[in-house]
C-alpha positions in Angstrom: 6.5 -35.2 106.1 9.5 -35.3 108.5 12.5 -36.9 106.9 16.3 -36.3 107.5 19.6 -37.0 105.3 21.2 -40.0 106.6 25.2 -41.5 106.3 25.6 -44.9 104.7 24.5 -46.9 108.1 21.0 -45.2 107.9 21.9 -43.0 110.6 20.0 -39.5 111.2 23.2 -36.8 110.0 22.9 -33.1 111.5 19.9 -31.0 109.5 21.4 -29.2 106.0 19.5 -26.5 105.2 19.9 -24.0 102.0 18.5 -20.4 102.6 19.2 -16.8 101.2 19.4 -17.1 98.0 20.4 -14.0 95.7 20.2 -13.9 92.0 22.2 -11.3 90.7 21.5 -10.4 87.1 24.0 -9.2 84.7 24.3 -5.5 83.1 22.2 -5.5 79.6 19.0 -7.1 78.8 17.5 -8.1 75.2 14.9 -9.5 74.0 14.8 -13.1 72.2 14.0 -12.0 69.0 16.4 -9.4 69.0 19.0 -11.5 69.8 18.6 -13.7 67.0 18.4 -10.8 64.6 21.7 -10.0 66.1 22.9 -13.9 66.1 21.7 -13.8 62.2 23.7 -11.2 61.0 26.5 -11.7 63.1 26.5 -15.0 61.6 26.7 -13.4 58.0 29.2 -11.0 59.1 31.7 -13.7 59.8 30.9 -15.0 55.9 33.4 -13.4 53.5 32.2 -12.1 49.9 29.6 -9.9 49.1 26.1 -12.4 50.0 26.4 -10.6 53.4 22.8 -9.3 53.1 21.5 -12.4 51.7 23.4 -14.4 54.1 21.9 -12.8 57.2 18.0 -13.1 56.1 18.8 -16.9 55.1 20.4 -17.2 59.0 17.5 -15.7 60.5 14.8 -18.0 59.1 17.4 -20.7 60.1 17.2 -19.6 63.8 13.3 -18.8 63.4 13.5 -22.8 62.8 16.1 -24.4 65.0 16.2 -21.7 67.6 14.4 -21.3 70.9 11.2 -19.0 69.7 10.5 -15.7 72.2 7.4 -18.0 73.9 9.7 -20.3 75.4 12.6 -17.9 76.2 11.3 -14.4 76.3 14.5 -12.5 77.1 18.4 -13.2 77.7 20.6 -11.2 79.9 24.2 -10.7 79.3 27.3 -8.9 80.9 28.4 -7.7 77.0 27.5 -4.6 75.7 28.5 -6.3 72.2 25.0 -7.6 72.2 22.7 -4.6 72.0 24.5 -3.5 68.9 26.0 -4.1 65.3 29.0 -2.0 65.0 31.4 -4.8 65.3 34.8 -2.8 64.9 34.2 -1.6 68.5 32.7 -4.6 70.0 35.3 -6.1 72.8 34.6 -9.8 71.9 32.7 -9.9 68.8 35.0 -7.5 66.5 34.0 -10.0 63.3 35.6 -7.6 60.7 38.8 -8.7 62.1 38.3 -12.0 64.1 35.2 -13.8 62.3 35.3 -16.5 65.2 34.8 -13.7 67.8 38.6 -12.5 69.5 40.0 -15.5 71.0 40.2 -17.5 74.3 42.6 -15.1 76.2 40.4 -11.8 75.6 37.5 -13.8 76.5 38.8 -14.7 80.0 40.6 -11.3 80.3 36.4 -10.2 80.3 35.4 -13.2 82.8 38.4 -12.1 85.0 36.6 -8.5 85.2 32.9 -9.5 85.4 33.6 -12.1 87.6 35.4 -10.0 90.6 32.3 -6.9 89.9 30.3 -9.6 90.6 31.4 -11.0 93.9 32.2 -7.4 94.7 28.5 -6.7 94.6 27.1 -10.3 96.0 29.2 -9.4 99.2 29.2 -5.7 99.6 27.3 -5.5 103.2 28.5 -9.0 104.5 30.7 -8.7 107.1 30.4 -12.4 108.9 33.0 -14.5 106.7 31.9 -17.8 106.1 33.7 -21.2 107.1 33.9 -22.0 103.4 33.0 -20.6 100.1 32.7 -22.3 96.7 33.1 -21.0 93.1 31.3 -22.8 90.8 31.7 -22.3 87.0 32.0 -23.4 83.3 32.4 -21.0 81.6 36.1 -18.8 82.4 39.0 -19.8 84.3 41.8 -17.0 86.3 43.7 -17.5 89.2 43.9 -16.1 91.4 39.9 -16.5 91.3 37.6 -13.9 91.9 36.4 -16.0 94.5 39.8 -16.1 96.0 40.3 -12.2 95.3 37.6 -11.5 97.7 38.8 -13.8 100.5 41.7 -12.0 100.9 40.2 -8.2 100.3 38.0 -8.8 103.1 40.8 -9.8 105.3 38.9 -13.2 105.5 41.7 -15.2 106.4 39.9 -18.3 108.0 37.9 -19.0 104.6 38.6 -22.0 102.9 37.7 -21.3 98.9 37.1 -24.2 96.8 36.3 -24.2 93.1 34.1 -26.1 91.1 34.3 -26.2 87.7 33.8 -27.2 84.2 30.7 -29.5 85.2 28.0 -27.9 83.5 25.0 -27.2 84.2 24.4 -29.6 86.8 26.9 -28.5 88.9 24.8 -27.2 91.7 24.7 -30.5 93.5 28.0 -31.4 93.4 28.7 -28.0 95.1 25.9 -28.6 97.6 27.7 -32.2 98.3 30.8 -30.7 98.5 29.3 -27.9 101.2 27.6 -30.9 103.1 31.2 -32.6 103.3 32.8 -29.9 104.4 30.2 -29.3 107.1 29.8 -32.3 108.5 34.0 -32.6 108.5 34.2 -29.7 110.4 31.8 -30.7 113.2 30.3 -28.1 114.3 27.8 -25.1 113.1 28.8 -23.7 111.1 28.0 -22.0 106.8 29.2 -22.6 103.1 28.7 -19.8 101.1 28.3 -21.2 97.3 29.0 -18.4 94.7 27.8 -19.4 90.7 29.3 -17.3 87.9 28.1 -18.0 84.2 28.8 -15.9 81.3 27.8 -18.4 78.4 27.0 -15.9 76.0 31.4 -15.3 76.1 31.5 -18.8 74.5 29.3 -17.8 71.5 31.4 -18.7 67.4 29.3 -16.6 64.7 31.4 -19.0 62.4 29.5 -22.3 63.0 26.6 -22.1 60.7 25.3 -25.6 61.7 21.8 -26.5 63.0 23.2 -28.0 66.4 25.6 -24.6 67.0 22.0 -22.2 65.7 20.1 -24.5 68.7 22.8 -23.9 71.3 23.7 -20.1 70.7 19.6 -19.7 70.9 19.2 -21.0 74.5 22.1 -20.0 76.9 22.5 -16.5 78.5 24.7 -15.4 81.9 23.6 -15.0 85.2 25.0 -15.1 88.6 23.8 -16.4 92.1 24.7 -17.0 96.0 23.1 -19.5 98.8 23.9 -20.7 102.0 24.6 -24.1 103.1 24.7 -24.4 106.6 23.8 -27.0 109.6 21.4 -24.4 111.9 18.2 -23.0 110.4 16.9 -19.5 109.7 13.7 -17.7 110.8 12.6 -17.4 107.0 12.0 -19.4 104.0 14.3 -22.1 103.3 15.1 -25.6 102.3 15.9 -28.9 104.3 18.2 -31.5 102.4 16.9 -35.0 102.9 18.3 -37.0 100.1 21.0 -36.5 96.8 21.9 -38.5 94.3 24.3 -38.5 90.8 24.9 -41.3 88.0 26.1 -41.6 84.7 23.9 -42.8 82.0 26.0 -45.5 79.7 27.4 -45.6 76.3 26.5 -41.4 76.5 29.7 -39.6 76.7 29.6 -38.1 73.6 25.8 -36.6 73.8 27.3 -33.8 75.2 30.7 -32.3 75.7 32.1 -28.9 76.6 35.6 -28.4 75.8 38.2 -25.8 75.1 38.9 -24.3 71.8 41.6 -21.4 70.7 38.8 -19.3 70.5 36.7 -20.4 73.8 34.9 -23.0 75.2 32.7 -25.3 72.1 29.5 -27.3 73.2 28.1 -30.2 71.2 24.6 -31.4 71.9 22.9 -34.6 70.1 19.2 -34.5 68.8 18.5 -37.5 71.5 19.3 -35.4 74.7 16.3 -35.3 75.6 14.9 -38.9 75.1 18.0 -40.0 76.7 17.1 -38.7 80.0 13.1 -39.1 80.0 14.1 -42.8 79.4 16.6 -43.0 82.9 14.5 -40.8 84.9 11.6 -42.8 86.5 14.4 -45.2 87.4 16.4 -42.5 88.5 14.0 -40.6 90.5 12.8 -43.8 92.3 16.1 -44.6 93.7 16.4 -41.1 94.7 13.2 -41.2 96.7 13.9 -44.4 97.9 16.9 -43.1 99.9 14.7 -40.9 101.9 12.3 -43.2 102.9 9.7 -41.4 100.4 6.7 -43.2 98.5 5.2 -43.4 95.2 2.7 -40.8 96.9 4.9 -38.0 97.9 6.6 -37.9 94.9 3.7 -37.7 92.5 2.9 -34.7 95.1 5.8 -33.1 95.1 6.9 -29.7 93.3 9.7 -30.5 90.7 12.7 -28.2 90.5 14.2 -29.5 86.6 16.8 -27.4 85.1 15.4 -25.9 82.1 18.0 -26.4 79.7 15.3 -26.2 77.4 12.1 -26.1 77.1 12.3 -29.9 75.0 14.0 -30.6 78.4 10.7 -30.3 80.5 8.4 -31.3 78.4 9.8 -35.0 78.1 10.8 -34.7 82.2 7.3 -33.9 82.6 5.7 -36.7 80.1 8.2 -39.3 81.7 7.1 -38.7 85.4 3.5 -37.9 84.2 3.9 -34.6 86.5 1.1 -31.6 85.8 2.0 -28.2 84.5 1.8 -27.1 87.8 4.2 -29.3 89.4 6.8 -27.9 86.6 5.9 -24.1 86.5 8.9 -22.5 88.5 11.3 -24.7 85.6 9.6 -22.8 82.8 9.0 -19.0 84.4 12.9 -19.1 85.1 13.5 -20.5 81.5 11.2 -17.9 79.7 12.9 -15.2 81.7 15.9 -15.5 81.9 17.1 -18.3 79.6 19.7 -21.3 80.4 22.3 -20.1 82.6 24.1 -23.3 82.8 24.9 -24.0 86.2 23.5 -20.7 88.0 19.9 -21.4 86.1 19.0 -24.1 89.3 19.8 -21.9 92.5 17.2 -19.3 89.9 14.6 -22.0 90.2 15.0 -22.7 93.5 14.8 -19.0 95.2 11.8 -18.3 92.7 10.1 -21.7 94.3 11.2 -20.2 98.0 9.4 -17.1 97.1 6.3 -18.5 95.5 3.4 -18.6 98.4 1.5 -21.6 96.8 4.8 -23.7 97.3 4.2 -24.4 100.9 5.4 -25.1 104.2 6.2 -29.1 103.8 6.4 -29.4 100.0 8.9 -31.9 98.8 10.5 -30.4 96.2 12.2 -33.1 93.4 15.4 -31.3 92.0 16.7 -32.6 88.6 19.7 -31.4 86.3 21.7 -32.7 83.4 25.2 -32.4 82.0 28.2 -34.2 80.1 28.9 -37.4 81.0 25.6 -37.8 80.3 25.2 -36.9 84.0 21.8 -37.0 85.5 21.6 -35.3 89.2 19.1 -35.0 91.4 18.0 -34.1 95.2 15.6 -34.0 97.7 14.4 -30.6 99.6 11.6 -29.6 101.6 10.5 -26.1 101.7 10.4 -24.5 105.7 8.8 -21.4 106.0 10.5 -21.1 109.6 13.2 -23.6 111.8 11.8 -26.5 113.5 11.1 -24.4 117.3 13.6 -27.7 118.3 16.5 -26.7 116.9 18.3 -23.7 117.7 18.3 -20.8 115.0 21.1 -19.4 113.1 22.7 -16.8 115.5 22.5 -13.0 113.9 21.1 -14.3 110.7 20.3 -11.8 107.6 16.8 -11.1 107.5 16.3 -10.4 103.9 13.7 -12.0 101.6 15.2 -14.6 99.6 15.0 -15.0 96.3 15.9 -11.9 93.7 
């Protein structure tokens, strides 16, 4: 299969590829079950009166039923050390005996602020080629400067154009790649966007909100952090090739899903009908997308699919609605059971775990698929290279590590 992304004539554009991809997982690890024991009684510690006990094994059936169960998600890593234990007098954001709604918006970006820079600190500790342009991407903490731009200037990096792009969810991946492409093809020449994901959901968590919908959402999302490369020349190592991309808004959906800011962080609401929503717009969706590279009915239903697992409801009805085998879906639910939702950085996860996987290979069209408020439904087009196209000329001094983690 030889295709290529094209302008709005139908004209061939110059090759984007997406290589070395590094997921960078956060400090503390713990296990699903353990975190809703911890979820349950830091839900009853937020009660008041003296049914604190009863309270907490009440809560924990409740996330037993609502919650994501340890098959689907088996673990959950998070940059808080408040999470592995139940004093909650020391705990930095979770100090319930004097905030029941955790401590409030400012203490919870004063922690983003910190993680954040630690973690393009380590992401770029032996890079010493700056790159043309490097995006933030995020939805969960806001600082400026950035962290992002904090680096830029500590590396002396003066020729780096920083861009953020934020509060989108966990779709956001594409836009950033579109905005990357943009900025390439603009510049006109070779040249690499460095795109930088920073998620720490589990900031964003309210031990005060006792309904189903909040028990569902504070069961599924974790942090995690990742880097790629968007650039116009091709490695000598795994990567992808962009060939098509695509975005719309599904109608009369806006409130299925919203993110907004509260005095105590950000609050997420998420309707029952998520799910259906999008299995009903996506063979539609997917049709159009394939459509715009040239690509049949065929090479779709042969394709490996790259779906963000929000959760695991999430690829199940993806998976009924294109009629796709387990196979075709495996790389959504290993990153989901591993590492839960990661909002935004969860995709760049599935992608570098489908560049490492040997029965992915050379050739494989490779659907991508995410979701987020609006409803917004995203997708693109990539096909996996083991090596540069002996045509084209290779990317000049170019890391040699593996991708992937």
């Amino acid at each position: 299969m030889e295709l290529r992304l094209q302008n709005a004539d139908g004209n061939d554009l110059m090759p984007i590829v997406l290589h070395t991809f590094q997921c960078l997982l956060p400090a503390y690890v713990t296990p699903q079950s353990a975190i809703h024991d911890w979820l349950a009684h830091a839900h009853a510690a937020a009660q008041t009166g003296s049914e604190q006990a009863l309270a907490a094994a009440r809560l924990r059936r409740a996330f037993d039923r609502f919650g994501c169960d340890p098959e689907r998600i088996a673990r959950r890593f998070h940059a808080l050390e408040d999470f592995t234990h139940q004093d909650w007098a020391r705990m930095r954001i979770f100090n319930l005996t004097d905030h029941p709604e955790g401590r409030g918006l400012a203490a919870r970006m004063d922690c983003f602020a910190e993680v954040t820079s630690q973690v393009f600190a380590s992401l770029y500790a032996d890079e010493a080629v700056a790159p043309e342009h490097l995006i933030h991407v995020t939805c969960t903490g806001y600082v400026a400067p950035s962290a992002a731009q904090r680096l830029v200037a500590s590396k002396g990096w003066l020729t780096t154009v920083v861009t953020h792009a934020y509060h989108m969810g966990c779709y956001a991946a594409f836009p950033a790649i579109r905005q990357a492409v943009g900025f390439l093809l603009a510049d006109g020449a070779a040249g690499r966007a460095d795109v930088v994901h920073t998620e720490l959901c589990t900031l964003h968590l309210n031990p005060a909100l006792h309904d189903p919908e909040q028990l569902v959402i504070q069961s599924l999302f974790a942090d995690g952090f990742a880097r790629y490369t968007v650039a116009t020349q091709a490695p000598e190592r795994p990567h992808f090739e962009l060939v098509a991309t695509w975005e719309q808004l599904l109608p009369d959906s806006a409130e299925a899903m919203t993110w907004q800011c509260a005095d105590w962080g950000f609050h997420m609401t998420l309707a029952r009908d998520v799910p259906q929503r999008l299995a009903q717009a996506l063979p539609g969706f997917v049709a159009y997308l394939a459509a715009k590279a040239g690509c049949t009915e065929a090479d779709v239903r042969r394709a490996r699919f790259a779906i963000h697992p929000g959760g695991p409801k999430i690829i199940e009805q993806v998976q009924a609605a294109l009629e796709l085998e387990d196979a075709q879906v495996e790389a959504s639910r290993r990153v989901l059971r591993a590492y839960g939702n990661m909002s935004s950085a969860t995709l760049p996860y599935v992608w570098a775990e489908m560049l490492a996987d040997d029965t992915v290979a050379d050739g494989t069209l490779v659907v991508s698929l995410a979701f987020g408020p609006g409803l917004t439904l995203c997708g693109n087009l990539l096909i996996k290279r083991l090596c540069s196209d002996p045509q084209r000329p290779t990317e000049a001094g170019a890391d040699a590590r593996k991708p992937g983690r």
